[in-house]
ROLOKOL-931408 format. One record per atom (N, C-alpha, C, O): x, y, z. Coordinates in pm, whole numbers, plus 32768, in hexadecimal, padded with zeros to 4 digits. Layout:
! residues N
XYZ;...
***
This chain:
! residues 100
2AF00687356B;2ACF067C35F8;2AC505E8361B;2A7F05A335D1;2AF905B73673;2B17054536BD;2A5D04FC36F6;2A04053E372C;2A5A046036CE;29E8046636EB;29A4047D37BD;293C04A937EE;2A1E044737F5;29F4048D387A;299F0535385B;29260547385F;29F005883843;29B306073821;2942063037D4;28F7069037E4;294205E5378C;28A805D03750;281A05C937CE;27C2061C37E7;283A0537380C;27F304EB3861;27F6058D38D1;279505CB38FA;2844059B38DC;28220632396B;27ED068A3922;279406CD3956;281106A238A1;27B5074F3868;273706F83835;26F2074C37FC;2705069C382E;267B0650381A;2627067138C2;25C806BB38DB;2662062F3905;2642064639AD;263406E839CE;25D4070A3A12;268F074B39A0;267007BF39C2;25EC080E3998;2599084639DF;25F407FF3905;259A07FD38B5;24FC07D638DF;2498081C38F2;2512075838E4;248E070F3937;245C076B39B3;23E7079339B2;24BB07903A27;249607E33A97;245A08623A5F;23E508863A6D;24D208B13A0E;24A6095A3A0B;240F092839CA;23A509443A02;241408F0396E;237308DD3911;232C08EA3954;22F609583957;2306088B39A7;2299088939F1;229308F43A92;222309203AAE;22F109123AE0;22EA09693B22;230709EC3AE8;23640A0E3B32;22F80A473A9C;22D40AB43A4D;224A0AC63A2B;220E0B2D3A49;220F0A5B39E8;21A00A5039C7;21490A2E3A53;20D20A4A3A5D;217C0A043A99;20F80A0A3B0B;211A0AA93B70;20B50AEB3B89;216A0ACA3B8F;21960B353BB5;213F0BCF3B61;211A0C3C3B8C;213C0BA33B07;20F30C0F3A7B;20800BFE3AA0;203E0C613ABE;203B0B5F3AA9;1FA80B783AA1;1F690BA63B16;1EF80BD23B27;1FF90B8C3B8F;1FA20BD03BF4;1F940C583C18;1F4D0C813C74;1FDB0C9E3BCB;1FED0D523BE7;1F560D5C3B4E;1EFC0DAF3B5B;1F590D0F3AE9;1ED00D1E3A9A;1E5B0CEE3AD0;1DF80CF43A88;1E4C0CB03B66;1DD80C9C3B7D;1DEC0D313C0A;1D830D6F3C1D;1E410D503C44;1E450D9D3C9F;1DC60E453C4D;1DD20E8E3BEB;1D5C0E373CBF;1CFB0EA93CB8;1D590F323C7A;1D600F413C00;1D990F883CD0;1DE60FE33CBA;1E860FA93CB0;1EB60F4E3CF2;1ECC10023C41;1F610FEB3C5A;1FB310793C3C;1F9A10D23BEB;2023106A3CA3;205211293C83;20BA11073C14;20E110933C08;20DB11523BD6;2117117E3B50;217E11103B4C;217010BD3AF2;21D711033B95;223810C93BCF;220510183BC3;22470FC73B82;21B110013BF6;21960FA43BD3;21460F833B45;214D0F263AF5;211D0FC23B48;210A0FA03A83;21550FB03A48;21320F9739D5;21D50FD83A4E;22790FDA39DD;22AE0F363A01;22E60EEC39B1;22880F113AA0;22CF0E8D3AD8;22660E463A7A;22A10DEE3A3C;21E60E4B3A5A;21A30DD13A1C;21C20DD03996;21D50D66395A;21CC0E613951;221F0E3D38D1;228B0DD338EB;228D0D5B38CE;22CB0E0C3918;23510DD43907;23850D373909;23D60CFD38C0;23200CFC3999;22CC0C8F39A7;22A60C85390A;23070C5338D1;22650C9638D1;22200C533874;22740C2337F5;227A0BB137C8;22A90C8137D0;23280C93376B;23910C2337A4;23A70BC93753;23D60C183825;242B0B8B383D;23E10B39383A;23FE0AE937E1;23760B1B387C;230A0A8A3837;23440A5437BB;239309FB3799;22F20ABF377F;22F60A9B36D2;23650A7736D0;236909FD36C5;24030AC036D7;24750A9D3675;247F09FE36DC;24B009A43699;246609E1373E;24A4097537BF;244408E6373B;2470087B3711;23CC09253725;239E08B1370A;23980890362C;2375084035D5;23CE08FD3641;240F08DF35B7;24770893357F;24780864350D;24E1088735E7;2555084F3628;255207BC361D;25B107733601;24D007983639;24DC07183682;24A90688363E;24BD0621367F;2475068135D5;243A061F3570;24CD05FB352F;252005A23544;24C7066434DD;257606603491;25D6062834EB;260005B534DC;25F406663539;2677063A359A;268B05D035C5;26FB05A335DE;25EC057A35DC;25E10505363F;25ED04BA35B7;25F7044535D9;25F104BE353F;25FB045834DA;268604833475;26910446340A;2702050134A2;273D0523348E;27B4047B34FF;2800042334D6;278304A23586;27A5042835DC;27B8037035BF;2801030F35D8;272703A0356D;272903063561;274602E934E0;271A028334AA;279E034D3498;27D502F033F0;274C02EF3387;274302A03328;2700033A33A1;2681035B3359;267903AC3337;263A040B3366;26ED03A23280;26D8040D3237;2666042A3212;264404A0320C;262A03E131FA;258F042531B1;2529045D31E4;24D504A831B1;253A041F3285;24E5045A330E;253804F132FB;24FE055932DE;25B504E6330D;2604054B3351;25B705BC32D5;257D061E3303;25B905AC3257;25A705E331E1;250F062931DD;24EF06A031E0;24CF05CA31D6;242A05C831F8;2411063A3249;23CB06903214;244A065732E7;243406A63354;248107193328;244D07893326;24E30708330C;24FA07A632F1;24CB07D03271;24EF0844325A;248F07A23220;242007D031AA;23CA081A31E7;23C6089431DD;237E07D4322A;232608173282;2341086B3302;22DF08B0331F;23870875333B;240E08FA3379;23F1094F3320;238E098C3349;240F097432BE;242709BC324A;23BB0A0C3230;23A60A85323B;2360098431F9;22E009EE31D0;22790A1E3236;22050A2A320E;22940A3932AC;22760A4E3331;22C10AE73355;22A30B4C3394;23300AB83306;23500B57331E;23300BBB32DB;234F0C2E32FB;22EE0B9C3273;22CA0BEE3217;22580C293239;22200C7F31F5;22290BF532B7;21A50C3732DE;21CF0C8E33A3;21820C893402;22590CCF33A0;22A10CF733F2;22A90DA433BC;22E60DCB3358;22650DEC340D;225B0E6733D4;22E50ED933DA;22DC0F4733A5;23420EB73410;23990EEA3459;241B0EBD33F7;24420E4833FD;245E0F1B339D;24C80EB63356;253D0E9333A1;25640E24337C;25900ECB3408;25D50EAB343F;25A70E1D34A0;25E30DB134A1;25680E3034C7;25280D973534;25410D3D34B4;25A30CF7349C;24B90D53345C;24DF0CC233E8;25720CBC33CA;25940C4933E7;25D50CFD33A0;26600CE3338F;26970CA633E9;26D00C3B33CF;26950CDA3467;26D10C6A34C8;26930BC934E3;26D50B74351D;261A0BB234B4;25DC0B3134B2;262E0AF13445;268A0AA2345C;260C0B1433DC;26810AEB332A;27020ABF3347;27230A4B332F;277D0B433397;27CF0AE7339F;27CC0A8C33E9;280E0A2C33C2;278C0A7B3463;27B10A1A34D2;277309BD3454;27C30963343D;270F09B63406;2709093233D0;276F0913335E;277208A73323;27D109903340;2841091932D5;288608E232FA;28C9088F32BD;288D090F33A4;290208C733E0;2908082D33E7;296E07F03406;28A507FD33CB;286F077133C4;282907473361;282406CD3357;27E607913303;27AD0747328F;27D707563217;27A3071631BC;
***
């Protein structure tokens, strides 16, 4: 991947992360929520995670920092191992060989 493309899936990354996760906490602070919206805060919660799993690695994948790049997806890794769902953790894994 071209480093322009890097620099935009770092930027995307950066956005979903943090708007998922605030989006989540606000249906988890909401008093009542109908069903429907508690599948949306899963779901919310689960892109968080993989958005900000993404993003240590990648941003030092960018900058020629194998060992950063290396380092972060170590810890990617053993992050997923605490992912209860095996299909979700699989899709986190490959997106990280694609780069590490």
């Amino acid at each position: 991947m071209e480093r322009a493309a890097f620099a935009e899936a770092a930027k995307a990354h950066e956005y979903f992360s943090t708007d998922c996760f605030n989006r989540c906490w606000a249906l988890i602070d909401k008093p009542s929520r109908s069903e429907a919206e508690t599948l949306e805060m899963l779901a919310l919660a689960q892109a968080s995670f993989w958005h900000w799993t993404q993003r240590p690695a990648r941003a030092a994948a960018v900058a020629d920092d194998a060992a950063g790049r290396d380092r972060h997806a170590a810890e990617a890794r053993r992050l997923c191992a605490e992912v209860a769902d095996p299909a979700e953790r699989e899709l986190v894994l490959q997106d990280l060989e694609r780069f590490s």
